[in-house]
N, C-alpha and C positions, 0 to 999 in steps of 0.2 A: 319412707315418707308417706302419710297419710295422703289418700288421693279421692278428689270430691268430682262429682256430676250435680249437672246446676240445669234442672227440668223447667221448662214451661207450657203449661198447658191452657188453651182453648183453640178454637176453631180462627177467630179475630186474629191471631198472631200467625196462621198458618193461610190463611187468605189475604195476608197483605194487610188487612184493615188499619191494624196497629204496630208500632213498633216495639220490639224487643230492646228495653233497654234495663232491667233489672240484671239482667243477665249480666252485662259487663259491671255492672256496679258489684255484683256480689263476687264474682272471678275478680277483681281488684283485690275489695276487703280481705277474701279465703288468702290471696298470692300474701296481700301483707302479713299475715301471722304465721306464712308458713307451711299452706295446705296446696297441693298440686290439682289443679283443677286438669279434668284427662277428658272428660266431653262436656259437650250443650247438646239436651234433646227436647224438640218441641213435639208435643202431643196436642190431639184434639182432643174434641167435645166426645170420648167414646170412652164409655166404663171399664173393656175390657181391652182398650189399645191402652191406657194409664194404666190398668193392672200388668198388663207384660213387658210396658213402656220401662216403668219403674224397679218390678223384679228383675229386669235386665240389668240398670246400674246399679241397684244396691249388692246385686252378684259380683259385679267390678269395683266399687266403691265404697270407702269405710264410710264416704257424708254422701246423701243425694239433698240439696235443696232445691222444694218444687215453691215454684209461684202463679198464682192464676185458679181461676176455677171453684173461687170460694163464697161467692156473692149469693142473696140470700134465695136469687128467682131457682126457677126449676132445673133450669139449663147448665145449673154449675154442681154438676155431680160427684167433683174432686171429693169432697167428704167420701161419698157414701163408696166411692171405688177404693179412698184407702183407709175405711173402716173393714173391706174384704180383705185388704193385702192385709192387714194387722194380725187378721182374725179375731175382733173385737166382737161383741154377743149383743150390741147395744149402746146406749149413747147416754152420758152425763152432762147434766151443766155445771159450765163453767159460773158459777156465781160471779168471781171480778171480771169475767169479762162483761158477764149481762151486766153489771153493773156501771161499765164504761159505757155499753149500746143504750143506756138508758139515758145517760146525761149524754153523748152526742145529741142524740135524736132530739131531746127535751129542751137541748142548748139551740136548738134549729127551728125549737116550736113545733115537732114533727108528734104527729102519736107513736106512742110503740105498739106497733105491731104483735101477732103472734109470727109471721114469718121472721121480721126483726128478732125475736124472742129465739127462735128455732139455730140460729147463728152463735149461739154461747152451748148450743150441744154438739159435744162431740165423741167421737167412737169412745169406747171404756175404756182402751188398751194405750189409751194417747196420753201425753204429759199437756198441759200448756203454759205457752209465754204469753202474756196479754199483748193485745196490741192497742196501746192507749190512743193508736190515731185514728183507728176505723173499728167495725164491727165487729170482721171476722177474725178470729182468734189463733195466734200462732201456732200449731200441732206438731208436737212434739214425737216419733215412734222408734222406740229401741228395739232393734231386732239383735237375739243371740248366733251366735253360730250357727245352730242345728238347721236353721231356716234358711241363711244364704253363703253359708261358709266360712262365715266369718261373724263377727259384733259389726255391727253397723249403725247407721242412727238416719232418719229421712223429717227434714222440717218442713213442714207445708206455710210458707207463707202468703197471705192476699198477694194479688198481683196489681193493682193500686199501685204505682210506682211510690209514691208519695210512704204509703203506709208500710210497703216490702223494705224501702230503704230504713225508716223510721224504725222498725222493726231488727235491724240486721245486729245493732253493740247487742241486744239480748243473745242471739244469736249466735254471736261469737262468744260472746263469754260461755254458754255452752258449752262450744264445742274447746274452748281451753279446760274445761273443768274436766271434760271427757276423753281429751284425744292429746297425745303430746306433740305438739307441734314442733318445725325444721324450720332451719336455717334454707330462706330461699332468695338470690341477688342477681338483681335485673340491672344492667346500663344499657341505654339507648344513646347510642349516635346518632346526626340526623346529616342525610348526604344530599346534594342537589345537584346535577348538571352529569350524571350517569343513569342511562335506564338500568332497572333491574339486571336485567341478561350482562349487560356492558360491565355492571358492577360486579359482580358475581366472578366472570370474568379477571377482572381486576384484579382482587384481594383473595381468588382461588386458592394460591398457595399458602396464602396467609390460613385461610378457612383452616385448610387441608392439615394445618399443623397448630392448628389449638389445642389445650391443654384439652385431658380427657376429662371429662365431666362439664367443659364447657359448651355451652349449645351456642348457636350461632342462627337467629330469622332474620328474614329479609320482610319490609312492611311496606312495598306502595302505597303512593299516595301524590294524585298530577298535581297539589299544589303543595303540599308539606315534602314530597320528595321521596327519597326512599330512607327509613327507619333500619337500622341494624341493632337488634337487640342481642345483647348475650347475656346469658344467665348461665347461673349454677343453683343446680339444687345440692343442700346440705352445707358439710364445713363449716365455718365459722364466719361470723363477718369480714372481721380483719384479715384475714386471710384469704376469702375473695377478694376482696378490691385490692386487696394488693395484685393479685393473678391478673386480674381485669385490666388495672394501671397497666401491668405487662403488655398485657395484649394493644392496650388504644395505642402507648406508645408505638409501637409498628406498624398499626394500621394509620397514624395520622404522617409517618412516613410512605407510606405507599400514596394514601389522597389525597393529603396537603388540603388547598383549599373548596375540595370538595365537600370537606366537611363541615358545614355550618352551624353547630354545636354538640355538644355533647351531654344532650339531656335533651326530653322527649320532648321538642320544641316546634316552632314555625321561623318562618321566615322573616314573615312580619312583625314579632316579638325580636329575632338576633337587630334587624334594621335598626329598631324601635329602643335597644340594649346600646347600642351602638352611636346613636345622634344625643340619648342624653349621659352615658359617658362623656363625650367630645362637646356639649354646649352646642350642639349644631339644631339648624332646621330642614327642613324638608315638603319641597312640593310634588305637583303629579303636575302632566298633560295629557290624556286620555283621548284615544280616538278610537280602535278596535277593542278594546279591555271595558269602554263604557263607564268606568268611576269603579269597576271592581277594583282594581289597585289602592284607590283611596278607603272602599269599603274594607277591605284585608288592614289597610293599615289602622284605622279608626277602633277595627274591634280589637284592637291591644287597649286596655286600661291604662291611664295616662299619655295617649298619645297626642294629648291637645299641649301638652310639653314640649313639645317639637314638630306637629305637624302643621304647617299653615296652612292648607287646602289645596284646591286642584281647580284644572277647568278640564271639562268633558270634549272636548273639540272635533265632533264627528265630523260636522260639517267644513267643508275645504272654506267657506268665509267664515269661519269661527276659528278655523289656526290663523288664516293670514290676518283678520280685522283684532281679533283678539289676543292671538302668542306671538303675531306679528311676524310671520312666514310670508319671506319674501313671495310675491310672486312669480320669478325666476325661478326658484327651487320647487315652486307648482309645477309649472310647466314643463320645464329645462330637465327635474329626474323624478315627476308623479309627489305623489304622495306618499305612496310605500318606498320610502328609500331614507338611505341611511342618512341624505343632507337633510332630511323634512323632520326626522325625530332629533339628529340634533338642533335643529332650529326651534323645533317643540318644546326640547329641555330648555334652551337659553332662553326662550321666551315667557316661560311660565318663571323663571328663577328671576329674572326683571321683575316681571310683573308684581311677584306677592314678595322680593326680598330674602327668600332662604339660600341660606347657606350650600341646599343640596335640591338638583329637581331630578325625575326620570320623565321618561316620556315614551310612550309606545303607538303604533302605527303600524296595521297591517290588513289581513283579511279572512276573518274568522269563517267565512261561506256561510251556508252552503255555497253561494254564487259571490262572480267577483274577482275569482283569480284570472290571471295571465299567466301565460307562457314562464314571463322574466318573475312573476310575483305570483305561485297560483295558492290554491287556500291553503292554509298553514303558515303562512311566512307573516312575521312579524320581522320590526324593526324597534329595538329600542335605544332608549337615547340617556345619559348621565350626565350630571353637568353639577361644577362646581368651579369656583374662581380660579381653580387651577384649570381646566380644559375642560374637556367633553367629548366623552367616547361613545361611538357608535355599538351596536351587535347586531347581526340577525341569527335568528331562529328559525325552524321549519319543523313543523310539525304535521300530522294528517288523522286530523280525528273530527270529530263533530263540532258543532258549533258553541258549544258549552264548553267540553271537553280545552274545543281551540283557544279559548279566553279564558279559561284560568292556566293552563301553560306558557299564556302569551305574560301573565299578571305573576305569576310565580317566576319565571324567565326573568321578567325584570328587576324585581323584588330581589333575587337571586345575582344578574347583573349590578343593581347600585349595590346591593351589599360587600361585593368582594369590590367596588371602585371606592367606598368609603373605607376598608380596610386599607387598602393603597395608600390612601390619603394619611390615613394615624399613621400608618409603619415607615412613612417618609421622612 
């Protein structure tokens, strides 16, 4: 199986400045056609760290694509370091590229430059793909065997997010003209209400006796859950996903309904999957969570389909004047308790009319816990014309950390009390 390293170079990506996100767009594309991506290496701003940086993976790797380091100022010496790796004698223009840099610029009202001009030269030893969204010009470099052991091939593209991705169908068509690509198949499960270790634990034996060739990751994540992906590389289509069918079947007998889909999902999408199957609606009551619950449900597209809104009810007279908590269950068992979030649900499901409400209640800290309630503990609350079930949870993390646990928890709670509700 042809295997690729996906490089990123400048100093901004290795101080934080900026984020890396080319990276995972292009390890997607390479996985879709087939190409095994085996590292990510970031380099700085140094001539001679990108020259050993990159002789390193083109010695492991039949593809390295680099991005970054191609801008016109002084500071971006990816040219000139891999017109050394090439052993290139000098520099050509690219006519259609300058001819792209020309109408950008000119389309912007800009002058052209001679540094602008300097950005359509490149090493002699280079191929190019235009890059009709920006300047700098995609570089093309074949190296034979005798050089790194192998035929290899390294593309330098801008690192311009905008212009690397715009850039990338070039790019692949490439590397199909040049490389024969594999058969490579991913399924993602997506599990909630087991830590990693717990899971792990769990479905061991399961692991233990997978077929050979199939891999098996585990992906946290405190609001999406934990991901299990399995893949194979090679074979045929049809015949992984049958092997795969195999396996999910046994695995969805071991976790039943720990598993809340089977495809690289959220939480808030199965919910959201779920109310408009069944014609139902759906409210919030928010007190520790802050409207994040409402925020997680909103960013699904189409959720004004089923969601009717929330109240934020931090304050103790905004559940009782508003969700209408008795004052007895103030008093009689606080606010962190399991009678104040079901009266949160029933109160908000009055209020706006759905079909379905949650409701959460607890103590995200730093400060604020008790002996009986200390930080980490939520309480959530469900509620539908059929009844209204309590949970608590406990968790021990920071105050970020505790409120999306608290928001995924219940997200993850109504979900398996509206599956109840259909399978009745």
């Amino acid at each position: 199986m042809i295997q690729a390293s996906i490089c990123t170079i400048g100093d901004e990506i290795l101080i934080g400045q900026i984020t890396d996100t080319n990276s995972s767009h292009i390890s997607r594309a390479l996985n879709d056609i087939g190409i095994r991506v085996t590292s990510m290496l970031s380099v700085g701003d140094d001539r001679n760290a990108i020259i050993s940086g990159l002789s390193g993976e083109l010695r492991k790797n039949s593809i390295v694509i680099v991005t970054g380091g191609l801008g016109p100022t002084k500071d971006d010496i990816t040219k000139d370091a891999l017109s050394a790796l090439s052993g290139s004698t000098g520099y050509r223009e690219s006519k259609e590229q300058l001819e792209i840099i020309i109408r950008i610029l000119s389309s912007r009202g800009l002058e052209v430059l001679d540094i602008n001009r300097q950005q359509a030269l490149v090493p002699d030893r280079c191929e190019v793909i235009p890059n009709r969204l920006g300047t700098a010009p995609v570089m093309v470099f074949r190296f034979s065997s005798e050089r790194f052991g192998h035929d290899c091939t390294l593309y330098s593209l801008p690192g311009v997010p905008f212009e690397a991705i715009g850039a990338l169908d070039d790019v692949l068509a490439d590397i199909r003209v040049h490389y024969e690509t594999a058969e490579i198949t991913h399924r993602t499960v997506m599990t909630y209400g087991l830590a990693e270790s717990a899971l792990a634990k769990r479905i061991g034996g399961w692991e233990d006796s997978l077929p050979s060739g199939m891999h098996l990751a585990y992906l946290p994540d405190p609001v999406k859950g934990v991901r299990l992906r399995l893949s194979i590389y090679g074979g045929t289509p049809e015949e992984n996903s049958r092997l795969i069918d195999t396996e999910l079947a046994r695995l969805r007998d071991i976790l039943g309904d720990i598993i809340y889909s089977e495809q690289d999902d959220t939480l808030q999408n199965t919910v959201g999957r779920l109310l408009k199957a069944s014609g139902k609606t759906l409210s919030a009551a928010e007190s520790c969570t802050g409207g994040l619950i409402s925020s997680l449900i909103t960013s699904v597209p189409g959720a004004s389909g089923y969601y009717l809104g929330s109240v934020t009810s931090y304050a103790v007279s905004v559940k009782k004047n508003v969700l209408d908590v008795p004052e007895s269950i103030i008093s009689g068992y606080g606010v962190v308790s399991s009678e104040c979030a079901a009266a949160m649900a029933e109160g908000v499901r009055r209020l706006t009319g759905s079909d379905y409400s949650v409701s959460t209640t607890g103590v995200a800290g730093p400060d604020g816990g008790t002996e009986e309630n200390p930080v980490g503990t939520v309480w959530v609350g469900v509620s539908s014309e059929k009844g209204t079930r309590t949970c608590r949870f406990s968790f021990r993390n920071d105050r970020t950390r505790n409120m999306e646990r608290f928001a995924a928890s219940a997200l993850d709670f109504l979900r398996k009390f509206i599956e109840s509700d259909i399978n009745q």
